[in-house]
Backbone as JSON, one array per atom type, in Angstrom:
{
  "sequence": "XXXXXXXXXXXXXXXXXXXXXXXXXXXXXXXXXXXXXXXXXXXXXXXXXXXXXXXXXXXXXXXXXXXXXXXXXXXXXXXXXXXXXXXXXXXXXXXXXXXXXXXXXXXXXXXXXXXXXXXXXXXXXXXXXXXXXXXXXXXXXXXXXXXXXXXXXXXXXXXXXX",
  "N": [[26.41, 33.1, -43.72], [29.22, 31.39, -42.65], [30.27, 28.34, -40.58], [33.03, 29.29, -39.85], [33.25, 32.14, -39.39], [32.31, 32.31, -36.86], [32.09, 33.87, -33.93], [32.38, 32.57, -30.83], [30.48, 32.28, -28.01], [31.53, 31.46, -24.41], [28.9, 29.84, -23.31], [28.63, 28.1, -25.49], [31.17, 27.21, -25.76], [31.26, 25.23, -23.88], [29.16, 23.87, -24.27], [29.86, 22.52, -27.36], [32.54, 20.99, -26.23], [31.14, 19.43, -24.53], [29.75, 17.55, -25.96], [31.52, 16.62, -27.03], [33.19, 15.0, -24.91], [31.82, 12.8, -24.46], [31.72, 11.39, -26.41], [34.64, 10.4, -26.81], [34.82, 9.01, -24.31], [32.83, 7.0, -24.0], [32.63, 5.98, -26.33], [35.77, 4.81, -26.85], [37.67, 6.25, -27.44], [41.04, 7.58, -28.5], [41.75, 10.43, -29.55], [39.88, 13.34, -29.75], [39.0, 15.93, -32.1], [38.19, 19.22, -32.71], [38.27, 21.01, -35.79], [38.21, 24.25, -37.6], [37.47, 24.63, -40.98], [40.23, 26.13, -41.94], [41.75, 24.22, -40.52], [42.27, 24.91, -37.98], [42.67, 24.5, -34.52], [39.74, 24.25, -32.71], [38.2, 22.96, -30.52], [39.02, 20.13, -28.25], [39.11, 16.71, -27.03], [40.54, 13.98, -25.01], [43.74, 12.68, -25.83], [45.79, 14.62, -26.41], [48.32, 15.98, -25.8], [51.48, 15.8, -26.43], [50.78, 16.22, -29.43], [51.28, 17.3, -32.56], [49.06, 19.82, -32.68], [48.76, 22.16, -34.91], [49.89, 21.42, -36.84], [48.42, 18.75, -37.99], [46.18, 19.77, -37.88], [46.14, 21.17, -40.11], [47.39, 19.38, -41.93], [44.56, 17.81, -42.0], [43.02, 19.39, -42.94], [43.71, 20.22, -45.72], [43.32, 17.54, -46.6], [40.89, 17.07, -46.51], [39.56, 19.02, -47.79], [40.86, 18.27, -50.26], [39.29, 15.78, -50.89], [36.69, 17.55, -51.0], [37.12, 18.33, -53.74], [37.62, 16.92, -55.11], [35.27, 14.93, -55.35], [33.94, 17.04, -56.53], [34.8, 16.76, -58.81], [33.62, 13.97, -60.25], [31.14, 14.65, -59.85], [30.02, 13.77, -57.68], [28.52, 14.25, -54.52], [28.61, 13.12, -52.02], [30.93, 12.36, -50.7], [32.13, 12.97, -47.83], [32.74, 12.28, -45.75], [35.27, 10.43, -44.49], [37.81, 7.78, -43.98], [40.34, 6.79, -42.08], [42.71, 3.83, -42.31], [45.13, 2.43, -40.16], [47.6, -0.16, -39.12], [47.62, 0.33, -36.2], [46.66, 2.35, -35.8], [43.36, 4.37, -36.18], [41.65, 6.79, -37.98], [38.77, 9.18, -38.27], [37.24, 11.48, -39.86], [34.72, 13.91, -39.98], [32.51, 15.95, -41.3], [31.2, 19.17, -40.21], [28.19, 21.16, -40.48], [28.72, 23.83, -42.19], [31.49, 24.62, -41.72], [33.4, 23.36, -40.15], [35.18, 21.13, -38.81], [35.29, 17.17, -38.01], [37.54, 15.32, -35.8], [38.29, 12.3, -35.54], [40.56, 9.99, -33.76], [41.39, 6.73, -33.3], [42.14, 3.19, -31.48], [42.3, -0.38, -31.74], [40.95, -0.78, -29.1], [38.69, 0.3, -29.47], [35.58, 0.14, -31.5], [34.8, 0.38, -35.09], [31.74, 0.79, -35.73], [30.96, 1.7, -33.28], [32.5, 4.22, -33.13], [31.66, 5.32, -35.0], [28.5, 5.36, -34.49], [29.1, 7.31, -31.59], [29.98, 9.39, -33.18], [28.45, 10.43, -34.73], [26.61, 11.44, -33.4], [27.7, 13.26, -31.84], [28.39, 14.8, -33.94], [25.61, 15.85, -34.69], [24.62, 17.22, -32.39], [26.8, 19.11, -32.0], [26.12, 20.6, -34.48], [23.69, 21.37, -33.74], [24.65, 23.9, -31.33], [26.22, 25.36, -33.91], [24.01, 26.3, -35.17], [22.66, 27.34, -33.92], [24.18, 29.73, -32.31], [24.77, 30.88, -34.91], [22.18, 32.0, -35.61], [22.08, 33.52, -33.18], [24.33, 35.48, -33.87], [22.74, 36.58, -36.35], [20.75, 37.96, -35.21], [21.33, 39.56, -34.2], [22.14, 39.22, -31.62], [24.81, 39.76, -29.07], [28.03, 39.98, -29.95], [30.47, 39.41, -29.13], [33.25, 37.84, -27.86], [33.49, 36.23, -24.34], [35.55, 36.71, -22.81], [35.89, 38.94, -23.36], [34.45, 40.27, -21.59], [31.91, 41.57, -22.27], [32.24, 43.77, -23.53], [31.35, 45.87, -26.52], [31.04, 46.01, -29.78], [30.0, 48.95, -30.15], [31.81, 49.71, -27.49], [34.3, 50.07, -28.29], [34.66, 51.52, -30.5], [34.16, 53.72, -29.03], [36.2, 53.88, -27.16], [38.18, 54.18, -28.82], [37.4, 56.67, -30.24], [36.72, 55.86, -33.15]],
  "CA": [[27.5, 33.14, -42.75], [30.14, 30.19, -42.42], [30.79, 28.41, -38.67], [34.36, 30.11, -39.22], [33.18, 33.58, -39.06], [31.47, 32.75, -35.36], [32.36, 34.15, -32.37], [31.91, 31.42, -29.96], [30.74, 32.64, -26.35], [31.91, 30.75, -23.27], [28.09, 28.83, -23.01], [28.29, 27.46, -26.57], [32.24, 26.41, -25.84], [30.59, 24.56, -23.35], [28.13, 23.03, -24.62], [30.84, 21.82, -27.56], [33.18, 20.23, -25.01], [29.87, 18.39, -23.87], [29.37, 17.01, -27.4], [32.84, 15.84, -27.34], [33.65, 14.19, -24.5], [31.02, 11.67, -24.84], [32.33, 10.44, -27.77], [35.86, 10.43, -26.26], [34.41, 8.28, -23.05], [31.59, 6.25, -24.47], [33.24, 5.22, -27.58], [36.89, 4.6, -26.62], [38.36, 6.73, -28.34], [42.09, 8.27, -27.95], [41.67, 11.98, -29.41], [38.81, 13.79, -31.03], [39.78, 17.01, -32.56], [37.27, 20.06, -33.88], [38.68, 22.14, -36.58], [37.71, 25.01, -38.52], [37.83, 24.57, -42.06], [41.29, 26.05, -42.28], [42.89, 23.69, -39.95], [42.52, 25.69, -36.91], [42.08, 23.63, -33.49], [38.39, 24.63, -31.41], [38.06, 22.38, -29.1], [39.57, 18.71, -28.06], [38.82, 15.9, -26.0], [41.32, 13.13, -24.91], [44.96, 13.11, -25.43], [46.45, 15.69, -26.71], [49.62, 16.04, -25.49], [53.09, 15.35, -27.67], [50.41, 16.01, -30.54], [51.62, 19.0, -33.25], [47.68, 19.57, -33.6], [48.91, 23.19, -35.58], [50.44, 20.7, -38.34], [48.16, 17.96, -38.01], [44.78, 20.73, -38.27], [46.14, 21.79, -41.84], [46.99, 18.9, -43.04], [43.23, 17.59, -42.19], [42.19, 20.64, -43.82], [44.04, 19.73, -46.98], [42.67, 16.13, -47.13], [39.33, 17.16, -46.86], [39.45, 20.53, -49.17], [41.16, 17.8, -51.74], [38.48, 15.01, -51.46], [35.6, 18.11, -51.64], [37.62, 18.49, -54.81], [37.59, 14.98, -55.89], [34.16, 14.55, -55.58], [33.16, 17.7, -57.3], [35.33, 16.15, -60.34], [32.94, 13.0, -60.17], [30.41, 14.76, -59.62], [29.3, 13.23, -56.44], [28.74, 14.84, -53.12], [28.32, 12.31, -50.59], [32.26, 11.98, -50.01], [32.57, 13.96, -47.47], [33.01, 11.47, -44.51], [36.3, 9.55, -44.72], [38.1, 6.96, -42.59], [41.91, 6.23, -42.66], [42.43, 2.62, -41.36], [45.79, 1.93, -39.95], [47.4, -1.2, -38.54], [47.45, 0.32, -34.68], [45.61, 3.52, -35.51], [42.39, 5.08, -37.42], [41.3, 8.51, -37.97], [37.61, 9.28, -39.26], [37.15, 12.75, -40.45], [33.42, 13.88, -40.19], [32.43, 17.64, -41.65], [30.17, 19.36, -39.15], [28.3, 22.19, -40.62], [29.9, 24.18, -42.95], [33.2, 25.41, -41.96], [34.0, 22.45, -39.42], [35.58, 19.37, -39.47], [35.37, 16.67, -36.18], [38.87, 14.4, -36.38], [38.36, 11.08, -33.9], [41.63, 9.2, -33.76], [40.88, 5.42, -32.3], [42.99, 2.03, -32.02], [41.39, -1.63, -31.55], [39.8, -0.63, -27.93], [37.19, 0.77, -30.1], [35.3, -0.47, -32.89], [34.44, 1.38, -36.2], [30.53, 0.87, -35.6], [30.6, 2.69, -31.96], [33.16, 5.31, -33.28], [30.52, 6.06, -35.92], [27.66, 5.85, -33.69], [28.6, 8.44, -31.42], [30.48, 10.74, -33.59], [27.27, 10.88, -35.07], [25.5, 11.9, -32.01], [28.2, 14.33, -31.74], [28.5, 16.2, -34.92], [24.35, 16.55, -34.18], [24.78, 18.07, -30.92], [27.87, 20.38, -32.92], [25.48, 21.33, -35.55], [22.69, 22.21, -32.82], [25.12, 24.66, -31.23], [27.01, 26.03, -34.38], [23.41, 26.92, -35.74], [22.42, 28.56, -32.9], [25.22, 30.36, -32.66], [24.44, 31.85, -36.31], [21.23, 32.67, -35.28], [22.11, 34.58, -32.19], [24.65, 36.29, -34.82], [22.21, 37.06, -37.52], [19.7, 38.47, -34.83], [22.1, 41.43, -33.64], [22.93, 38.98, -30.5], [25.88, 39.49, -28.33], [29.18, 39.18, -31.15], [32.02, 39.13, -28.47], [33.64, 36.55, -26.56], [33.16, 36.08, -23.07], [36.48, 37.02, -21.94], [35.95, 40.61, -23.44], [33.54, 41.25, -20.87], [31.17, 42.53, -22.58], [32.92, 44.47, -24.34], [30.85, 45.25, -27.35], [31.98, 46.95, -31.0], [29.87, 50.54, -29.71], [32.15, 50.21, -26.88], [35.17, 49.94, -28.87], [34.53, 52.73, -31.42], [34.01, 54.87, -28.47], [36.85, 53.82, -26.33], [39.09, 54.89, -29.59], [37.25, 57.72, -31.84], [36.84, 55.3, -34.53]],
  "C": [[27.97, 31.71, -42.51], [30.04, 30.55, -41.1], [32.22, 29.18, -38.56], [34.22, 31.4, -39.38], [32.18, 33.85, -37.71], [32.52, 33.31, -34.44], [31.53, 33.43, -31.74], [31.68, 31.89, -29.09], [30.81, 31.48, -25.58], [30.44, 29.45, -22.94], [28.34, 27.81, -24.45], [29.87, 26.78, -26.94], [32.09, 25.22, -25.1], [29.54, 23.58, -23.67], [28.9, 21.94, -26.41], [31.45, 20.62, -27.32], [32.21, 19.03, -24.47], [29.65, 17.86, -25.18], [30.81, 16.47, -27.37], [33.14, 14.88, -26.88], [32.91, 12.65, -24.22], [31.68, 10.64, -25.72], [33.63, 10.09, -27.22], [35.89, 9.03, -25.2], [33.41, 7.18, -23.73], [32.26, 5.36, -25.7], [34.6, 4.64, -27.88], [37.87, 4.6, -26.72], [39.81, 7.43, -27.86], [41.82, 9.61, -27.92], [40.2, 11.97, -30.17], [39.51, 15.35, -30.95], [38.11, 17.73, -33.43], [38.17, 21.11, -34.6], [38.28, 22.57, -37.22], [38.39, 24.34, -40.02], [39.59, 24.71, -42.55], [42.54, 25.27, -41.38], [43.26, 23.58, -38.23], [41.87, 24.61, -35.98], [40.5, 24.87, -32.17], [38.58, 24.36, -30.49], [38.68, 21.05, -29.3], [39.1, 18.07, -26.66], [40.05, 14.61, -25.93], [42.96, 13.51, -24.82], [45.69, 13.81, -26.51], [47.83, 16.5, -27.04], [50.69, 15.36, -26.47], [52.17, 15.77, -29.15], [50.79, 17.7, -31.09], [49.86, 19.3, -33.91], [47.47, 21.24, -34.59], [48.75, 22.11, -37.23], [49.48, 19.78, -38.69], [46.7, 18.65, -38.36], [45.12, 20.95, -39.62], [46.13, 20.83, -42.18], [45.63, 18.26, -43.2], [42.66, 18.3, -42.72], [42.45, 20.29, -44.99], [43.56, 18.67, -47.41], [41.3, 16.3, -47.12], [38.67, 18.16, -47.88], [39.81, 19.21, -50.55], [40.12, 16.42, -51.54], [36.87, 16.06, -51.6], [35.64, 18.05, -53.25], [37.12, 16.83, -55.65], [36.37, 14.62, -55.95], [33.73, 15.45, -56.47], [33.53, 17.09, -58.72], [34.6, 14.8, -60.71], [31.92, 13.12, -60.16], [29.26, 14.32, -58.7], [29.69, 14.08, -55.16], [28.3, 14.3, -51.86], [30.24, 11.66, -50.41], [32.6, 12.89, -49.49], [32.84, 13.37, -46.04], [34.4, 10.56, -45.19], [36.57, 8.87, -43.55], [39.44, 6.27, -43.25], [42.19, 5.09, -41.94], [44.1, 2.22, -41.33], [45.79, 0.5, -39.55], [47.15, -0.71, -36.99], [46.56, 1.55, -34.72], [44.43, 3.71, -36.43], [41.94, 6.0, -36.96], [39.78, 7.96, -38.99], [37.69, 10.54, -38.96], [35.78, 12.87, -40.82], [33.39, 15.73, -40.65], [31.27, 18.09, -40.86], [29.44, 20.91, -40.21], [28.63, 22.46, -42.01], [30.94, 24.6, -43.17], [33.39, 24.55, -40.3], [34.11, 21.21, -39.58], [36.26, 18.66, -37.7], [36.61, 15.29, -36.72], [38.42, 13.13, -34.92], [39.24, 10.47, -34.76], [41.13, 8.25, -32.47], [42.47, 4.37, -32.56], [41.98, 0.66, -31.74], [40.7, -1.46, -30.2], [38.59, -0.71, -28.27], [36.42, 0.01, -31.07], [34.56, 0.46, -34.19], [32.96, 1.72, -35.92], [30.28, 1.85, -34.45], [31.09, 3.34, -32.02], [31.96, 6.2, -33.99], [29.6, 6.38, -35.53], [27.51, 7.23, -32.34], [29.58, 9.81, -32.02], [29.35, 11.01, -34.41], [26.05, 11.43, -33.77], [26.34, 13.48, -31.59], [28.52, 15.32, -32.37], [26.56, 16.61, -34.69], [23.97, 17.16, -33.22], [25.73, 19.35, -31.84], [26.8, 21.05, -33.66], [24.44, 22.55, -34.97], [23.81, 23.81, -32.84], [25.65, 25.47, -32.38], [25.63, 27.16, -35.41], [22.71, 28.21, -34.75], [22.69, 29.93, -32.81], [24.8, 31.29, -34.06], [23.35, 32.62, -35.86], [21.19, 34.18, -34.51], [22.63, 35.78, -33.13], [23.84, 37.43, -35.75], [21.34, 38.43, -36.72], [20.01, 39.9, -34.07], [22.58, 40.88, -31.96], [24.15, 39.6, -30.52], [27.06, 38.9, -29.67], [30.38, 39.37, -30.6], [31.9, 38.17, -27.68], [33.28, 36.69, -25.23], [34.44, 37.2, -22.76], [36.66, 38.52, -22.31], [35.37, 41.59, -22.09], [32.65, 42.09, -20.46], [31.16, 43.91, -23.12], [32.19, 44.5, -25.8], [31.49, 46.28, -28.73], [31.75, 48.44, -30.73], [31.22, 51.16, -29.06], [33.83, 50.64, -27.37], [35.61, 51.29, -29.69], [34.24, 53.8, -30.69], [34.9, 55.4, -27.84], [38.54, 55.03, -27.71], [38.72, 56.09, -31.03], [36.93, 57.35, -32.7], [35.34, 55.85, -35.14]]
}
């Protein structure tokens, strides 16, 4: 089971969010961004706002699907961390997992060494939760959201005949 076939509940969005904003606060960073493999925005910390993070989730999906690519053609698989170094901005792109990807956007406040240090503290906190998460999955836990209510698939297939 891939992290993009979880159902997240409300403690483990939480506990996320708490892996984020650390890094966000501590490290001095503008945005951090979690996206699923295909692009899709999880969760965020910082600023947000004016950002198209629909357009800006794919194409991080695309740059990281095409350097998996690029390495498999090299046959190396330790490129899977990148870091785009503007003059006023930089993006590092960390892979959490296996079907997430953590985006921190910085400018000179920060410095590359303490970006790295705790987005590494924070994709290991991510990983905690996203394995968890599987676990609970695998084990016949709870596989709806919070906001269902507890709402579970029995109740579903009962509510409509299925």
């Amino acid at each position: 089971m891939t992290t993009t076939e979880l159902v997240l509940q409300e403690a483990e969005l939480d506990r996320i969010q708490g892996a984020l904003a650390p890094l966000t606060d501590k490290a001095s960073v503008e945005l951090v961004l979690l996206l699923d493999t295909a692009g899709q925005l999880i969760a965020s910390s910082g600023k947000v706002d004016g950002l198209d993070t629909t357009s800006f989730g794919s194409l991080t999906a695309g740059n990281v699907a095409a350097a998996a690519r690029m390495a498999e053609l090299l046959k190396k698989d330790d490129l899977r961390v990148q870091f785009h170094d503007g003059k006023d901005t930089h993006v590092h792109v960390v892979p959490v997992g296996d079907g997430m990807i953590l985006v921190v956007v910085f400018d000179s406040k920060s410095s590359v060494g303490l970006v790295r240090l705790w987005t590494s503290k924070a994709r290991g906190m991510l990983e905690e939760v996203f394995a968890s998460a599987v676990r609970r999955q695998q084990s016949g836990g709870p596989r709806h959201s919070s906001f269902l209510g507890g709402l579970t698939d029995d109740d579903v297939e009962e509510l409509f005949g299925t």
